[in-house]
N, C-alpha and C positions, 0 to 999 in steps of 0.2 A: 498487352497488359502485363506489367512489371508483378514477378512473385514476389511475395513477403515469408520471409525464411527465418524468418527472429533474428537472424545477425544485426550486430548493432547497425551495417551500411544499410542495412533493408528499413531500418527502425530510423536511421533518420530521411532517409528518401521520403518516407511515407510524412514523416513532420514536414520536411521542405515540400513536396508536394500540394497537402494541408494549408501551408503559408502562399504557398503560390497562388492559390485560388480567391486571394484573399481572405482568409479567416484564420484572424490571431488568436492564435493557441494563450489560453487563459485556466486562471488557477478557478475557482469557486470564489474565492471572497471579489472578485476582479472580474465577473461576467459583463458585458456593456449592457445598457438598458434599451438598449438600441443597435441595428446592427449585425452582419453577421460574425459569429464568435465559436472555436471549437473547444469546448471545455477537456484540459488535460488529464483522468484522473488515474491514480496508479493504488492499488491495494495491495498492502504489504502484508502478506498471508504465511511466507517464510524467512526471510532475510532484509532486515535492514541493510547489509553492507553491499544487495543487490539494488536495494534503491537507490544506493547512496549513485552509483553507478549509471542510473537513469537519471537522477538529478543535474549530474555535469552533463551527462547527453542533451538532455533539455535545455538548460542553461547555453551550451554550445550555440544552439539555433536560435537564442532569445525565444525561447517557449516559458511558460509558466506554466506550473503544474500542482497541483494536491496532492497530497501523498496518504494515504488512511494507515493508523496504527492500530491495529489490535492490543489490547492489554490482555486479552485472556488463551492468547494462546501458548498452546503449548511448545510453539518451535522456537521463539524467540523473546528474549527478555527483553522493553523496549527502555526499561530503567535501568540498567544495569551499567557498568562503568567503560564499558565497550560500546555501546548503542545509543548512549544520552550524546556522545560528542557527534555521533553519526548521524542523530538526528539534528540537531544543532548544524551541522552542513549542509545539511537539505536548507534547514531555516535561511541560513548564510548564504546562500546563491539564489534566496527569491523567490523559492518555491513554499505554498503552504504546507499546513498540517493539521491534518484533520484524524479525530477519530473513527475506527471502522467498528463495529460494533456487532457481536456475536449474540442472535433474538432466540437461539435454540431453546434458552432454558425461561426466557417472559413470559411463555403462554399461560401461569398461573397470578403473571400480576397482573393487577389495574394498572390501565393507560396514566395515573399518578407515580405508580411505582416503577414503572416500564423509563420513566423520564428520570425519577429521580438518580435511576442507575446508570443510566446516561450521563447526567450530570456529575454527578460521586467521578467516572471514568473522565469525561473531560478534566472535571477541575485536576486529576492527579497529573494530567498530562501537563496541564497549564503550568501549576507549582512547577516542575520541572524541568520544563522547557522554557518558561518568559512568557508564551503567547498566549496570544486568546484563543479556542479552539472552537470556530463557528461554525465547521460541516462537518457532516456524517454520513457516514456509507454504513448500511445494515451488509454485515458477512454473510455468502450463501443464503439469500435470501429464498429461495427454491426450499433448500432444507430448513431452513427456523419455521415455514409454514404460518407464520404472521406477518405482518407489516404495520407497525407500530407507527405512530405518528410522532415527531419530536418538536414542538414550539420552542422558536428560541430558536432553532437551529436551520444552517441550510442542508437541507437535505437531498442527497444525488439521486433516492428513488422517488421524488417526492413529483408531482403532476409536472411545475415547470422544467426540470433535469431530465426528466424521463419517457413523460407521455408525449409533449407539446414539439417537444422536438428532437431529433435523429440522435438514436442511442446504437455503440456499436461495441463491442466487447471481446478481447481475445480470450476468454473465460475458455478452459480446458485446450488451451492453443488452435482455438479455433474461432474466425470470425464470424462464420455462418450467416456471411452473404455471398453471392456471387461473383459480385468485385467490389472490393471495399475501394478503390479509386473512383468506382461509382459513385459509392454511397456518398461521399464529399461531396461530389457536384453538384448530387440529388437534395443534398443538406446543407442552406447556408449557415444555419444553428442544430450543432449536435453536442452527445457527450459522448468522449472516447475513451474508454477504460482499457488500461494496456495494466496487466501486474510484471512485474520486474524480475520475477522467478522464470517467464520462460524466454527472454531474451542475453543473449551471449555474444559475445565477440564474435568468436566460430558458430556458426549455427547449429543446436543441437536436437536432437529428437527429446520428445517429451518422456520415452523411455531413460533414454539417458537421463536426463533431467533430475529425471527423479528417483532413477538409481544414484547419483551422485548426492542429491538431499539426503537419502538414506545415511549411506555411507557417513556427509560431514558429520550428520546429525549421532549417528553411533559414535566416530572417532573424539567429537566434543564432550559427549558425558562422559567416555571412557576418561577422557584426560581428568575430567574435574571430578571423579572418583577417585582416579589415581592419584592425584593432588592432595584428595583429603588423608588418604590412607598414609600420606606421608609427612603430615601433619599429624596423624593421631601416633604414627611409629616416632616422630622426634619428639614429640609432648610424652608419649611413654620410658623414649628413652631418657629424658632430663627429670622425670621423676622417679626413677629408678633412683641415677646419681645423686639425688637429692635424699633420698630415703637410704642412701648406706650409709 
C-alpha cells in the first residue's frame, strides 16, 4: 500500500491511480449523469497562489477540478490586484470556481436571507471574474452548526455530493480511512476534497505548515504597514516643502 505524504509525487500518483481505475476526475459543473465519476474539489481556506499550484498539478494529468473561494476570510484577499489574475489562471486551464461560503454567523437569519448572502457573495465573484458561480461549499461545516440549504446552486454537502456517494477529505491532513486506495475501488462515484495549503513539493509536516503560514502571514502585513508608513512619511514630507 503506497503512502500519501502530501508531496506533490504522492499527490499525483494518488490522481493517476484514481484515473487508472477508470474514474475521470471532474470539476462540479461536469459531473456525468451517468457513469463512474470522481469529483475534484479543492477549498481555498489560505492561499490562492497555493491553488494556483494545484491547478497546473491537475491540468497536468487532464483532471478537472473546482476550486472554492472564501470572500470573508481573513488570510486572503481574493479581489485584490495579486489574486484576481491568479484566479483567472485557475479559470485559464479549465478548472472551475466556486464559492466556499463561511455559515458561522447565519444562525440568526431565515433560510431567505441565508440565500440572499450567498447570492450578494457569488454575484461579487462573478463581476470579477467573467463567470457564472454554480457551486458551493459551506466552510467548517462542523463549526457553523447549521447546514443551510441553497436553491439555485450545486451544492458539495448537499444529499447527491455527499450522502449518495463516497466522500473522502484530507481535512486537518488527515484522510481518516484506512486506505484511501481502497476507498476508490470501494467508490465508483465519490467526492474528493484535497485543500492546497497542506500539499508541497518536499513533503511537509502540518507543524511546519503552519509555522510557515504564520510566519508569511506576519511578514506580509509587516510589509504593507511598512508601505504605508512611507507613503504617509513622503506625503508629509512634500507638504512640508510646500508649506515654506
Amino acid at each position: 500500500m503506497s503512502t500519501i505524504d502530501f508531496g506533490h509525487q504522492s499527490y499525483r500518483d494518488l490522481l493517476t491511480f484514481v484515473q487508472g481505475l477508470g474514474r475521470p476526475i471532474v470539476a462540479f459543473r461536469d459531473v456525468p449523469s451517468a457513469g463512474p465519476f470522481a469529483i475534484l474539489r479543492h477549498d481555498i481556506d489560505f492561499s490562492i497562489a497555493k491553488a494556483v499550484e494545484m491547478a497546473r498539478l491537475d491540468s497536468s494529468l487532464g483532471a478537472r477540478s473546482t476550486f472554492f473561494v472564501l470572500l470573508t476570510t481573513p488570510y486572503y484577499n481574493p479581489l485584490d490586484e495579486e489574486n484576481l489574475p491568479r484566479l483567472r489562471s485557475i479559470i485559464d486551464l479549465g478548472h472551475e470556481i466556486g464559492l466556499h461560503v463561511d455559515c458561522s454567523g447565519f444562525g440568526g437569519l431565515t433560510p431567505g436571507e441565508q440565500l440572499e448572502r450567498v447570492r450578494a457573495q457569488a454575484t461579487c465573484l462573478e463581476a470579477h471574474l467573467g463567470v457564472k458561480i454554480g457551486s458551493i461549499a459551506q466552510h467548517k461545516p462542523t463549526a457553523a452548526r447549521t447546514r443551510p440549504e441553497f436553491p439555485g446552486y450545486v451544492d458539495a454537502y448537499s444529499k447527491p455530493f455527499f450522502s449518495d456517494i463516497g466522500y473522502i477529505s484530507d481535512s486537518r491532513m488527515m484522510f481518516r480511512v484506512p486506505d484511501v486506495r481502497g476507498f476508490f475501488r470501494q467508490h465508483e462515484r465519490c467526492q474528493l476534497v484535497l485543500h492546497p495549503v497542506w500539499w508541497h513539493n518536499t513533503p511537509k509536516t502540518r507543524a511546519q505548515i503552519l509555522d510557515e503560514l504564520k510566519l508569511g502571514l506576519a511578514d506580509q502585513f509587516a510589509r504593507m504597514i511598512d508601505d504605508e508608513h512611507r507613503i504617509i512619511l513622503d506625503f508629509l514630507a512634500t507638504y512640508v516643502q510646500d508649506k515654506a
